[in-house]
TORTORFI-723382 format. One line per 2 residues: number of its first residue (from 1); their letters; for each residue x negated, y negated, z of C-alpha. Coordinates in nm, 3 decimals, always signed. Each point is the difference from the previous one (the first is absolute). Layout:
N
NUM) a) X Y Z  ... $
END
This chain:
585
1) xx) +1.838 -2.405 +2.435  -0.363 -0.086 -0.064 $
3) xx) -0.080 -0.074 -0.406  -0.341 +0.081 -0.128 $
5) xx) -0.087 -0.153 -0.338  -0.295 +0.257 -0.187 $
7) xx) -0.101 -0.053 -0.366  +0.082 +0.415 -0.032 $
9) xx) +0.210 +0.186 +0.159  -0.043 +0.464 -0.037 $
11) xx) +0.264 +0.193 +0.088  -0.101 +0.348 +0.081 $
13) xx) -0.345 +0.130 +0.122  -0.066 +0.315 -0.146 $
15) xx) -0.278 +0.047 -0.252  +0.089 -0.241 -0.264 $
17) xx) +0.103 -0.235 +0.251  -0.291 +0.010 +0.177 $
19) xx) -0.199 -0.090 -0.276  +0.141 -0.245 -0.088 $
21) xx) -0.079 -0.200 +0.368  -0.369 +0.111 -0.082 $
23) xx) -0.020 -0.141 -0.324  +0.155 -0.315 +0.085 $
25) xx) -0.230 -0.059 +0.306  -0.273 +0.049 -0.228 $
27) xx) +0.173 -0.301 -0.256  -0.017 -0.208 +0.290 $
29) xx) +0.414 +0.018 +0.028  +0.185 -0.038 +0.310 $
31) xx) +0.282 +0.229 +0.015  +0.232 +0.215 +0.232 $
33) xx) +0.077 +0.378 -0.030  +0.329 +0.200 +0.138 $
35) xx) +0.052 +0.320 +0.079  +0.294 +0.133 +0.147 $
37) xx) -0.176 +0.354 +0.119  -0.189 -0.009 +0.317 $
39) xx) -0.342 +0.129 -0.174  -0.093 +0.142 -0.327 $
41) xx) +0.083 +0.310 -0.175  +0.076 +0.364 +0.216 $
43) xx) +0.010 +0.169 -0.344  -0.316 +0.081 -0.195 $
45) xx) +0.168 -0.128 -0.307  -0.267 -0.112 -0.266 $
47) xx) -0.362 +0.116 +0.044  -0.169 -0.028 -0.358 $
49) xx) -0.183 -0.345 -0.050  -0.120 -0.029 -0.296 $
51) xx) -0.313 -0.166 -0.172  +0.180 -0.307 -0.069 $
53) xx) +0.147 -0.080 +0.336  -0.308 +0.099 +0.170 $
55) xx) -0.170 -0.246 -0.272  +0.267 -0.303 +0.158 $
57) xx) -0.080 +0.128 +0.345  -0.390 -0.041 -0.097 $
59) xx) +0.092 -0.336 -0.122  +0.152 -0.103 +0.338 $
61) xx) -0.258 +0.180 +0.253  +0.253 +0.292 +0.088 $
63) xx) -0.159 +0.295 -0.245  -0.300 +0.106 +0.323 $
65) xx) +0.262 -0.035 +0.236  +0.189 +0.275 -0.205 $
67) xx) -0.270 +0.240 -0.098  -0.119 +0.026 +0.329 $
69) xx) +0.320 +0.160 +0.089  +0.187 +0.176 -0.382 $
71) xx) -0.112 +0.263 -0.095  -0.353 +0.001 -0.257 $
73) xx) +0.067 +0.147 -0.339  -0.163 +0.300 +0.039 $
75) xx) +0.280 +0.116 +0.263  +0.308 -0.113 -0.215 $
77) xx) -0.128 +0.058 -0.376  +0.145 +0.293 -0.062 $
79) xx) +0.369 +0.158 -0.084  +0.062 +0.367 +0.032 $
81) xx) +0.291 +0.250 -0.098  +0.044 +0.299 +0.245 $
83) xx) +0.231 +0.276 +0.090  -0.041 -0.049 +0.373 $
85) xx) -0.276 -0.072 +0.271  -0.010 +0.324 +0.146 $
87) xx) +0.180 +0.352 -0.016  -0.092 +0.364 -0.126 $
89) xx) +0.220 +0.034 -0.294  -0.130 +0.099 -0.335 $
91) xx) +0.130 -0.395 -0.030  -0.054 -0.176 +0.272 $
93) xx) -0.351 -0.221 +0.070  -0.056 -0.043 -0.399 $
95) xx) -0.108 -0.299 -0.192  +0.160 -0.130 -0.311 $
97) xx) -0.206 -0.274 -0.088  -0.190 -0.337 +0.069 $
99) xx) -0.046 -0.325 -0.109  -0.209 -0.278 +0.037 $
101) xx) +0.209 -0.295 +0.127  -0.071 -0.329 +0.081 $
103) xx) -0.333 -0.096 -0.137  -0.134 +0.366 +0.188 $
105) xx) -0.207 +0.230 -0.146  -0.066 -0.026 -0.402 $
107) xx) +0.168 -0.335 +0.007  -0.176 -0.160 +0.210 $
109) xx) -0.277 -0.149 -0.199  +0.253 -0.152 -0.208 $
111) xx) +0.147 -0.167 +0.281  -0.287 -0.131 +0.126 $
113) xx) -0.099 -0.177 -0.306  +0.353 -0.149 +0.012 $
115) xx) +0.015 -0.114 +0.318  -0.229 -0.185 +0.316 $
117) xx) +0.167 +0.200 +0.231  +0.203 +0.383 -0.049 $
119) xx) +0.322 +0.087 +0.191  +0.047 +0.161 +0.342 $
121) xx) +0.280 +0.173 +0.145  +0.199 -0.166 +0.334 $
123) xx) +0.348 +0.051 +0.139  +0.192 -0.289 +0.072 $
125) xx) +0.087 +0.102 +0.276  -0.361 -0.085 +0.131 $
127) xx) -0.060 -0.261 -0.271  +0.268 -0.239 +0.137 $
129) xx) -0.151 -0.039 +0.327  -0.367 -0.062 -0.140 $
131) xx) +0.161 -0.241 -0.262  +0.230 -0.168 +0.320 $
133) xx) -0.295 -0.047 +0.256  -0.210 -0.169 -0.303 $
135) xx) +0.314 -0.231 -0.107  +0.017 -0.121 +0.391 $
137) xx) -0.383 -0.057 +0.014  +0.003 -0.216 -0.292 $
139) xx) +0.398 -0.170 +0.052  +0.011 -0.007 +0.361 $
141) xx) +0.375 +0.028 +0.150  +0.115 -0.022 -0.341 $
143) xx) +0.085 +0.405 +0.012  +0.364 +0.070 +0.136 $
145) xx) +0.100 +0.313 +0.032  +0.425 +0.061 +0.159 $
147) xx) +0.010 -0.338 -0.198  +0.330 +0.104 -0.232 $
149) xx) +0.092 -0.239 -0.261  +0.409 -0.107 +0.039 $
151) xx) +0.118 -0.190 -0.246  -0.198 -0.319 -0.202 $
153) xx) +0.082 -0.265 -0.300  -0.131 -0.144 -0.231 $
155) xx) -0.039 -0.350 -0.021  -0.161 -0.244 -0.218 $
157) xx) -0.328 -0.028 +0.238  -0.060 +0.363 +0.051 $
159) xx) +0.229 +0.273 +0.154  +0.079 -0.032 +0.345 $
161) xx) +0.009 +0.389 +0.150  +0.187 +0.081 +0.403 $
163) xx) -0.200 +0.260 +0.153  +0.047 +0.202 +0.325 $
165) xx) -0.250 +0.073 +0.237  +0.152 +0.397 +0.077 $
167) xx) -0.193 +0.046 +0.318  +0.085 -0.339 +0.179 $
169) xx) +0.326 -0.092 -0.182  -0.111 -0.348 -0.085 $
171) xx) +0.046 -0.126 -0.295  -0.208 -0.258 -0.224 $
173) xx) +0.029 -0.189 -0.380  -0.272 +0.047 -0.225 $
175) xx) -0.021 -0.234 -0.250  -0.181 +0.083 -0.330 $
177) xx) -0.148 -0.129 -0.275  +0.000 +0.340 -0.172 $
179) xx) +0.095 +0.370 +0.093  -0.145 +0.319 -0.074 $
181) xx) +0.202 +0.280 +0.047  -0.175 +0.291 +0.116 $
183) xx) +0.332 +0.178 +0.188  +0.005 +0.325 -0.169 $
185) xx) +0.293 -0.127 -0.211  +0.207 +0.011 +0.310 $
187) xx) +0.134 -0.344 +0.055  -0.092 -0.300 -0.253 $
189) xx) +0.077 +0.176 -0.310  +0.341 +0.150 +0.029 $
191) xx) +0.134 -0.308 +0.148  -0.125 -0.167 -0.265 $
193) xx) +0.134 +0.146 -0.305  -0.330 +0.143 -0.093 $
195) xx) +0.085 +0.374 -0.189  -0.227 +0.287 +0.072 $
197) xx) +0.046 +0.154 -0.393  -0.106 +0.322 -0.115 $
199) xx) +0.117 +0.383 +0.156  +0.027 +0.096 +0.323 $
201) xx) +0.068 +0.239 +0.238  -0.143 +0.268 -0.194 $
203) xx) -0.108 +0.242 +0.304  -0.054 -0.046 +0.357 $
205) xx) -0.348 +0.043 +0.116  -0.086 +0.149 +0.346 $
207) xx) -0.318 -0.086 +0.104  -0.124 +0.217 +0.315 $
209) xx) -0.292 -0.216 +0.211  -0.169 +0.302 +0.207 $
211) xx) -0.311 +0.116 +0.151  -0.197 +0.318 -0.027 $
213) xx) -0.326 +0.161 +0.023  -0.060 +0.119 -0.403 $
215) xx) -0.350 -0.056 -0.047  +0.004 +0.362 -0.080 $
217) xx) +0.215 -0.024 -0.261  -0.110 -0.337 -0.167 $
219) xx) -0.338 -0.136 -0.151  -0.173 -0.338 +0.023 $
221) xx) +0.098 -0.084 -0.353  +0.370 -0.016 -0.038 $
223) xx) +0.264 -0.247 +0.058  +0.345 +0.168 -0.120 $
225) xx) +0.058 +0.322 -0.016  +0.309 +0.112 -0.200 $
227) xx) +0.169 +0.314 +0.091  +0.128 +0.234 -0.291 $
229) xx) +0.125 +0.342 +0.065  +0.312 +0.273 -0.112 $
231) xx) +0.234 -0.185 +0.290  -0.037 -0.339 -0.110 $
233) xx) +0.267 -0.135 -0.224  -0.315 -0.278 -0.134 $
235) xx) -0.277 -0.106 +0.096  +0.159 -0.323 +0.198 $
237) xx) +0.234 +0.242 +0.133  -0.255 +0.224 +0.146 $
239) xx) -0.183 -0.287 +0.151  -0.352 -0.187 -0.021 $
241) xx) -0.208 -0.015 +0.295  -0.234 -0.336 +0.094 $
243) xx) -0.290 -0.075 +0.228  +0.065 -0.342 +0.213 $
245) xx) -0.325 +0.026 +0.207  -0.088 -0.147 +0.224 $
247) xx) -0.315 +0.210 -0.048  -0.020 +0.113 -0.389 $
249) xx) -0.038 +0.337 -0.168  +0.029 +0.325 +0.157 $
251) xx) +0.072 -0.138 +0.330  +0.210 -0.238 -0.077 $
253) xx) +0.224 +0.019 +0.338  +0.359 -0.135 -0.169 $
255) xx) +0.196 +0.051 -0.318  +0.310 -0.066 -0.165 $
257) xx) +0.171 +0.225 -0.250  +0.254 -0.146 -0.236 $
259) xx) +0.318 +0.232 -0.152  +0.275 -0.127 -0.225 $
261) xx) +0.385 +0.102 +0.082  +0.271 -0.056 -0.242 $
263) xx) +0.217 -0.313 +0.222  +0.285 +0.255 +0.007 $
265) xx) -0.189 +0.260 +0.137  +0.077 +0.056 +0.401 $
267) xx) -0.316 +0.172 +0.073  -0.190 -0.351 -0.046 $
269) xx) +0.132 -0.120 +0.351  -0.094 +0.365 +0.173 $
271) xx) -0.291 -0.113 +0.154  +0.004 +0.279 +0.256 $
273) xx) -0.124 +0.211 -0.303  -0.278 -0.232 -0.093 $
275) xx) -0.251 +0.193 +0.203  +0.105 +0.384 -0.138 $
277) xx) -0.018 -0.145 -0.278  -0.323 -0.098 +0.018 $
279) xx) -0.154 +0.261 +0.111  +0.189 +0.237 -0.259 $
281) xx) -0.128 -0.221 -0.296  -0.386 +0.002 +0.123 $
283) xx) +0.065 +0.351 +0.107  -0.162 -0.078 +0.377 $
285) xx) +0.284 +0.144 +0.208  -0.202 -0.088 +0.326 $
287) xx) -0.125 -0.347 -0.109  +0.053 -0.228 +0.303 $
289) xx) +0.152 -0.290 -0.145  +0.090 -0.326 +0.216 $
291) xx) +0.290 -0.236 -0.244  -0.058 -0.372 +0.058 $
293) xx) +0.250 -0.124 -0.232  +0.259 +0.125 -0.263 $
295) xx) +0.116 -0.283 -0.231  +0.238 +0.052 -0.325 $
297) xx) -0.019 -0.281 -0.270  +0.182 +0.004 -0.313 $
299) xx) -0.215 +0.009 -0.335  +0.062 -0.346 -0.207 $
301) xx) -0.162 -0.164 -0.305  +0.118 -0.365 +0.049 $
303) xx) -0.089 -0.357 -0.086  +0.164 -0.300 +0.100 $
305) xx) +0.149 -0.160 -0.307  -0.121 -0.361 +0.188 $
307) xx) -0.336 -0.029 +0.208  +0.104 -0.382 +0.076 $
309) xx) +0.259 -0.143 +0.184  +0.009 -0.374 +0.062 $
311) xx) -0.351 -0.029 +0.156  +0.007 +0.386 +0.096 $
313) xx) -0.260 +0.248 -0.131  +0.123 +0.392 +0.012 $
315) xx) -0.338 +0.203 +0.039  -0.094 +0.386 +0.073 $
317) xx) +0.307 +0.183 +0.067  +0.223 -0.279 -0.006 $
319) xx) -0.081 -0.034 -0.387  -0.048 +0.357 -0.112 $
321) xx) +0.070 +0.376 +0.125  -0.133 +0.322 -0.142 $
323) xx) -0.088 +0.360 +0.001  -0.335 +0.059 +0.178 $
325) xx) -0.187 +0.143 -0.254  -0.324 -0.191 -0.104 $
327) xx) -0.035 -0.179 +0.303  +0.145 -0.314 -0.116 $
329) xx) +0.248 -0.106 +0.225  -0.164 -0.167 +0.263 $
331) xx) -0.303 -0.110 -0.212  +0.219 -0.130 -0.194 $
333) xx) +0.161 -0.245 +0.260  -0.404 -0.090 +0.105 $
335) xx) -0.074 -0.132 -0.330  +0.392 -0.217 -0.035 $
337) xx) -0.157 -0.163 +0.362  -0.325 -0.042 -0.219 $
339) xx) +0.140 -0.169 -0.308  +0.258 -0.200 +0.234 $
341) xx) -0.196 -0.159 +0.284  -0.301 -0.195 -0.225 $
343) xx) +0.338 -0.145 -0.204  +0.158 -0.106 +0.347 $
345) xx) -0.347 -0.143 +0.091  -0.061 -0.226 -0.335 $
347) xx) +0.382 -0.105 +0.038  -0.018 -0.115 +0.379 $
349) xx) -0.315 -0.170 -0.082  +0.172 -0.193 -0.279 $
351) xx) -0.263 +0.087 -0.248  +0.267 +0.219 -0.192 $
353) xx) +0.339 -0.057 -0.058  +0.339 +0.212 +0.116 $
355) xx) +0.008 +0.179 -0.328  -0.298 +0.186 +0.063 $
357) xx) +0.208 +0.165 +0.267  +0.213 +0.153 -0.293 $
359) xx) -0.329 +0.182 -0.164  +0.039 +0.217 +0.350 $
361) xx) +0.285 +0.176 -0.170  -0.093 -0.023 -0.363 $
363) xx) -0.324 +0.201 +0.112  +0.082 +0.213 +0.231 $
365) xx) +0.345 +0.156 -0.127  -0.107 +0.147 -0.287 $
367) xx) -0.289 +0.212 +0.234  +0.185 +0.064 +0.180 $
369) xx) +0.281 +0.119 -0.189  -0.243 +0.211 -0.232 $
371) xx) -0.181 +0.160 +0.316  +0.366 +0.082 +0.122 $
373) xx) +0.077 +0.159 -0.273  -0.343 +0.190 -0.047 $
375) xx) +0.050 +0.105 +0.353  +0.350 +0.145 -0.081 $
377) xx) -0.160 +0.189 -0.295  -0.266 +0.136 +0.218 $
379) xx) +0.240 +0.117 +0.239  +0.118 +0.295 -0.222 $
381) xx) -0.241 +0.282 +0.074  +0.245 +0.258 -0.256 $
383) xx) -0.298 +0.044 -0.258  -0.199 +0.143 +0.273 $
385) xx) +0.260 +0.191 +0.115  +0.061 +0.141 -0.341 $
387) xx) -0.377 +0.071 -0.038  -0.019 +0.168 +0.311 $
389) xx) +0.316 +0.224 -0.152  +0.213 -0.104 +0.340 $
391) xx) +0.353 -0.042 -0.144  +0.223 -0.177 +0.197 $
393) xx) +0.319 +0.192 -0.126  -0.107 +0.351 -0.003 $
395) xx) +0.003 +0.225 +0.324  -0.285 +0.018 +0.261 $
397) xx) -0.078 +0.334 -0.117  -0.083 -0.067 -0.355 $
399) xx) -0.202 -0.388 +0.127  -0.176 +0.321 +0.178 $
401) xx) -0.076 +0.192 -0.279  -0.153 -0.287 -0.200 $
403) xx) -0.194 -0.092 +0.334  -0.196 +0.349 -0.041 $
405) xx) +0.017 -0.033 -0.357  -0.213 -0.343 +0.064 $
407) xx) -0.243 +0.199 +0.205  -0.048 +0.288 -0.197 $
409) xx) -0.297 +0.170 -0.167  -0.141 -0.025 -0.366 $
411) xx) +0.108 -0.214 -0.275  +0.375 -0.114 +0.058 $
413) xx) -0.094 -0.064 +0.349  -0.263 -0.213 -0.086 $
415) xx) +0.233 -0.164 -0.261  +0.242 -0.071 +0.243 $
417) xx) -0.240 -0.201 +0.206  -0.102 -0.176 -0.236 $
419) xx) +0.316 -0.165 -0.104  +0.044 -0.079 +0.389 $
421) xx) -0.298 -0.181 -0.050  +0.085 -0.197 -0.262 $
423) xx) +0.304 -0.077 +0.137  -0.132 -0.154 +0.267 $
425) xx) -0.268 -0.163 -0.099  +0.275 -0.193 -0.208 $
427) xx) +0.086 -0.119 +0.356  -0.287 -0.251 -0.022 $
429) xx) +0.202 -0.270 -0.109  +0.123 -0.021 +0.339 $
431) xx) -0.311 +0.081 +0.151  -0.270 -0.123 -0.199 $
433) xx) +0.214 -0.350 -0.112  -0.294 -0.204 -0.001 $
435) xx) +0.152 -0.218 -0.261  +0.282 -0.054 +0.170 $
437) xx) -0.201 -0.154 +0.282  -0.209 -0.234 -0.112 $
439) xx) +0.102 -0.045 -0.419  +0.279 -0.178 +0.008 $
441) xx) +0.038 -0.363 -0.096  +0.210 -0.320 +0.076 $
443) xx) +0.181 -0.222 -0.262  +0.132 -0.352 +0.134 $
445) xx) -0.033 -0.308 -0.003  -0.335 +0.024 +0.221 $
447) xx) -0.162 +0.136 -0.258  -0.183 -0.150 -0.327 $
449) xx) +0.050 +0.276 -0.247  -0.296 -0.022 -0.265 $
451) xx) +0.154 +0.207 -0.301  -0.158 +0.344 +0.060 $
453) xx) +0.181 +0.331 +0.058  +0.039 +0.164 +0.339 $
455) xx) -0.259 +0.232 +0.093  +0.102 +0.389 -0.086 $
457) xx) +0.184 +0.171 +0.261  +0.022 +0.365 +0.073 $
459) xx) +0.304 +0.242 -0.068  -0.088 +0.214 +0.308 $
461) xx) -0.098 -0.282 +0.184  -0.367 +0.054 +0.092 $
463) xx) -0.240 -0.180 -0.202  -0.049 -0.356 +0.061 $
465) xx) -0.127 -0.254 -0.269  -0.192 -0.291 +0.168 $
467) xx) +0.077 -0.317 -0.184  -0.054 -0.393 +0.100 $
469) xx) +0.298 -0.062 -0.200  +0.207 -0.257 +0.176 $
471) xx) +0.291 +0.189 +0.219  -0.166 +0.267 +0.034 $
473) xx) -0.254 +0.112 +0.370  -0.360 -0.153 -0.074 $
475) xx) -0.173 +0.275 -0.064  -0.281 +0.147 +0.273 $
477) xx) -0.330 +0.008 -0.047  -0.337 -0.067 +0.241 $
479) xx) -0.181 -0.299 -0.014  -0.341 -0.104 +0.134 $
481) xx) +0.054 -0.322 +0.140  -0.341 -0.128 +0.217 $
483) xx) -0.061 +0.360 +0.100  +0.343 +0.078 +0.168 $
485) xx) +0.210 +0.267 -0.204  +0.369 -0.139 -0.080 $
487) xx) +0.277 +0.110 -0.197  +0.168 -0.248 -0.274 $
489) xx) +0.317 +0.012 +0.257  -0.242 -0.174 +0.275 $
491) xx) -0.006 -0.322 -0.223  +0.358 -0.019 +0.129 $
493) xx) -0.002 -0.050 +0.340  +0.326 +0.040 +0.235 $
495) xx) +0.043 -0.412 +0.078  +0.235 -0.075 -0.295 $
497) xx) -0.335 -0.112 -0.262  -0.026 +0.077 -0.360 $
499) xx) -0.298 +0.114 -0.171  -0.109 -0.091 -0.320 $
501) xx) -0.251 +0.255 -0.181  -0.226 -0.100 -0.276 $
503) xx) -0.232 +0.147 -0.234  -0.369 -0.112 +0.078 $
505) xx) +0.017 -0.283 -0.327  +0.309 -0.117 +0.152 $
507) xx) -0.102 -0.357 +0.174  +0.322 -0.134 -0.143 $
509) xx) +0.258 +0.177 +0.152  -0.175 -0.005 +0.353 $
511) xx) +0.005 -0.395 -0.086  +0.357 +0.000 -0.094 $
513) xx) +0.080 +0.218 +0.323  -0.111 -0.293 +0.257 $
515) xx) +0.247 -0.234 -0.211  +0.275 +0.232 +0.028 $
517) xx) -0.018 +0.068 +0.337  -0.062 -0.381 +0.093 $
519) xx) +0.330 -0.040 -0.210  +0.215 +0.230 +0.173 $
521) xx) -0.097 -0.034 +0.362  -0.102 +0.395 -0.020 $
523) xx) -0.362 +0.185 +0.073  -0.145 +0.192 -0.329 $
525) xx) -0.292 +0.213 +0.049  -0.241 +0.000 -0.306 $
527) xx) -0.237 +0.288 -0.087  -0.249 +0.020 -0.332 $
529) xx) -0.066 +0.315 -0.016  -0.360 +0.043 -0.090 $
531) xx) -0.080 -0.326 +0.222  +0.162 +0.019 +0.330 $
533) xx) +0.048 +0.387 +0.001  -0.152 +0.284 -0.215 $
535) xx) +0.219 +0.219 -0.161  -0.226 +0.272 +0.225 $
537) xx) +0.111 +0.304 -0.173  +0.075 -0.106 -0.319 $
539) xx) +0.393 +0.080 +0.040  +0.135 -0.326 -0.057 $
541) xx) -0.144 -0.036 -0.357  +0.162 +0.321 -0.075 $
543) xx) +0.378 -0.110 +0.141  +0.002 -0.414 +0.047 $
545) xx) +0.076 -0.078 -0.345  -0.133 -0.351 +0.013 $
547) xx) -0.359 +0.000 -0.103  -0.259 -0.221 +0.066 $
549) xx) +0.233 -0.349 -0.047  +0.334 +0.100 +0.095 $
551) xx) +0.189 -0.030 +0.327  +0.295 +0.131 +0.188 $
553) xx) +0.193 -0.134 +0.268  +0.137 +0.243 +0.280 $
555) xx) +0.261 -0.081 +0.268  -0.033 +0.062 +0.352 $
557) xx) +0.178 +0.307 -0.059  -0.288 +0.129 -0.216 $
559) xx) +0.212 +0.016 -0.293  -0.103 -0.185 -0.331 $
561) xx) +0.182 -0.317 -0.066  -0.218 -0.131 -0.305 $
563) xx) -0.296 +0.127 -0.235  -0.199 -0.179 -0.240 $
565) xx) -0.192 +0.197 -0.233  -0.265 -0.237 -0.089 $
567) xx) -0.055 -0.340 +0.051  +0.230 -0.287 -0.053 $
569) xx) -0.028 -0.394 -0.174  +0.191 -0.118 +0.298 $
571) xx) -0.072 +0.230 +0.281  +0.099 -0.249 +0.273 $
573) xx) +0.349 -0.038 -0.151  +0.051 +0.288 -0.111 $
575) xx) -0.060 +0.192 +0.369  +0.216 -0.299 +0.181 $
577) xx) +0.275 +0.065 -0.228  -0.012 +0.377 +0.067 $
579) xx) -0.040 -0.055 +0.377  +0.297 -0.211 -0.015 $
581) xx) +0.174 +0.272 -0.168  -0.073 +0.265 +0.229 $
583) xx) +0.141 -0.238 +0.321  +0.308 -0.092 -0.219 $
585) x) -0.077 -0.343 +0.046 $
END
């Protein structure tokens, strides 16, 4: 049985995965990823990447590759509440409501000032591949897919992991320096005493992949449409219908469209209904519809009570579980590959030490957890139910009645709409969380905490403060820096260096930045603002919070790991102490 020895060793190659490989080939790391499928995804599964992820893939040369294929903004920015698609009832073909979602529409100013790059909209099922051919161009016959992981142990070196090649039988050792476990939460976890805490099995979602011609029914603008109408028990219940592309908008040739069944509830495996179902719902009783895929998975909000075992990282689904709502899920596990990999990469390299490995959890967990449990919240759609007047107890002919009394003339009618409206525009905390992506902030030991309060966060989740506080994402803004436009985030590159940022009467602290990277064996890029770039549209003054003779230090994460608000007696100690602190050394 051959033995390969790898500094890191993935287990799973689906999204997060994935990323993972690409992040570490960036860092210079050698490593080794499993898989015990024969390719990637068959399932659309996640499709929203947001403006942070697509900020990390920016980082590591990934965010063209992706825009050239998602979906722009101006084809996914929108929500809308309908009836149906089509159909000549006094009922049928009428719209609800809309909102802007996403950074679309209204909000997308905002978002731009917030952000180098905005989201896009990609299934997984066609992100996987694009993210698998790039990991294999840059980590070549380091990708193994029908590689299943057996059995492994720890041991004092490392853990050493059995793995069998499904489509020859062989079998091979792998031995590792450290793990990340990217499985889904299918193998490392369970058999390691990790618990998945929090509910689940709250309802069974079917999720219908099909194709069908409904540019006549759909407009270039919308992402999601949610169904609600008299028959419909609730809105999930009724069903919420998605463009996957490949071509966006209107023409968008596939879809997938996403009901909830209580687990007891027989009808959930009755997939021979699936398509008069369809049909009845979007009231298109001659829509030719072609099924690629029906796939049940039970609704959880869970987060492992442990993200390390031994020298094992749990990451992405192997970590955390959760409702769909806000997107999070997969961008989510992105962003623990993110935080993890540049950790693994100072460790390896012997510039940190192990117990920067334990700020992986001590970061990430809460995130996660509190994304988890927005998600969850997110996920009950009743108040829009209840402003629609749909009543999930009361019989189909009175959820009738208040369906014409919604669409009725003069005052009451009017009334009536405008409570669904309010209603859900209240959605927009799961579809406007802009907070939630990018404003929330890390406490650990890799941080140097400088005695100022958090910035402000948002009770509906979408308005982001900016803030160079340390923890927290350095904030965006354009710089002019010898006639190329660049974003703060490109001081950061995707090699593993940290960047120091100074005001323009901060000599000092790029001084002291040269000793502190000589001392630690580690690469610190410094900028003076005002010097080496110009602060080209006056947005940095407004949100760096360091003036003309401060400084901040930012990881190769692009999160703030240190902030001086002016200058210093002992610069050059005081920034090797801090460095020191951030690499636990």
């Amino acid at each position: 049985m051959p033995t390969i020895t790898v500094p890191v060793l993935i287990i799973g190659g689906g999204g997060c995965g994935l990323s993972s490989s690409l992040f570490l080939s960036d860092l210079g790391v050698e490593h080794l990823l499993v898989e015990r499928h024969a390719g990637t995804s068959i399932l659309p599964k996640a499709h929203y990447l947001n403006q942070r992820t697509m900020e990390i893939f920016r980082q590591h040369d990934l965010a063209d590759a992706v825009y050239e294929v998602g979906a722009p903004l101006e084809h996914f920015g929108q929500i809308r509440w309908v009836t149906s698609l089509g159909g000549d009832g006094p009922l049928d073909g009428r719209e609800i409501h809309r909102l802007d979602a996403f950074g679309g529409g209204a909000l997308r100013s905002r978002y731009e000032a917030d952000g180098p790059v905005l989201a896009t909209n990609y299934p997984q099922l066609r992100l996987e591949p694009l993210l698998r051919a790039e990991a294999e161009r840059r980590a070549p016959g380091k990708i193994r897919y029908s590689h299943e992981v057996t059995s492994w142990e720890q041991q004092d070196d490392g853990v050493l992991v059995h793995v069998l090649d499904r489509a020859t039988g062989d079998e091979l050792t792998v031995h590792a320096r450290y793990v990340i476990v990217a499985d889904g939460g299918k193998t490392v976890g369970p058999a390691s005493g990790v618990t998945m805490e929090g509910p689940t099995g709250m309802v069974d979602m079917v999720s219908t992949h099909f194709s069908a011609d409904l540019s006549e029914y759909w407009d270039d603008n919308t992402l999601i449409t949610w169904f609600s109408n008299p028959e419909g028990v609730s809105s999930w219940q009724a069903g919420a219908l998605v463009q996957v592309g490949p071509t966006w908008g209107r023409n968008s040739e596939e879809w997938v469209i996403h009901f909830a069944f209580r687990p007891d509830d027989p009808e959930r495996f009755n997939e021979e209904a699936i398509i008069p179902r369809l049909r009845e719902l979007l009231r298109l009783p001659e829509l030719e519809v072609e099924v690629h895929k029906v796939s049940h998975w039970i609704l959880d909000r869970i987060v492992a009570d442990k993200w390390r075992v031994g020298d094992m990282f749990l990451a992405g689904d192997a970590a955390h579980r959760q409702p769909p709502t806000t997107g999070l899920g997969l961008n989510t596990g992105i962003q623990d590959a993110h935080n993890l990999t540049w950790k693994l990469a100072q460790v390896l390299a012997g510039t940190a030490t192990d117990a920067l490995l334990d700020t992986y959890e001590h970061e990430r967990k809460p995130v996660a957890t509190e994304v988890a449990d927005w998600a969850l919240m997110a996920f009950n759609h009743d108040l829009i139910d209840a402003g629609i007047g749909l009543v999930a107890a009361a019989p189909v002919e009175a959820n009738r009645a208040a369906f014409h009394a919604l669409f009725s003339e003069g005052l009451l009618g009017e009334a009536r709409r405008e409570r669904a409206r309010h209603a859900i525009d209240l959605q927009k905390f799961e579809f406007q969380a802009h907070d939630l992506e990018l404003g929330y902030h890390y406490t650990s030991a890799s941080v140097v905490p400088d005695g100022t309060d958090p910035a402000p966060r948002s009770a509906t989740g979408d308005i982001y403060h900016p803030t160079s506080r340390p923890g927290h994402l350095l904030p965006h803004a354009w710089l002019d820096a010898d006639g190329r436009r660049v974003s703060t985030h490109d001081l950061v590159g995707g090699d593993g260096a940290f960047a120091l940022i100074a005001g323009s009467d901060a000599g000092p602290w790029i001084a002291a930045a040269s000793t502190a990277a000589q001392e630690y064996g580690i690469r610190i890029e410094p900028v003076r603002l005002g010097v080496d770039a110009l602060d080209a549209e006056g947005r940095w003054a407004e949100i760096g919070e360091i003036g003309a003779t401060g400084a901040i230090l930012v990881r190769p994460d692009n999160h703030v790991a240190w902030r001086a608000s002016g200058p210093a007696a002992d610069a050059e100690r005081v920034l090797v102490e801090a460095v020191g602190t951030v690499l636990c050394r």
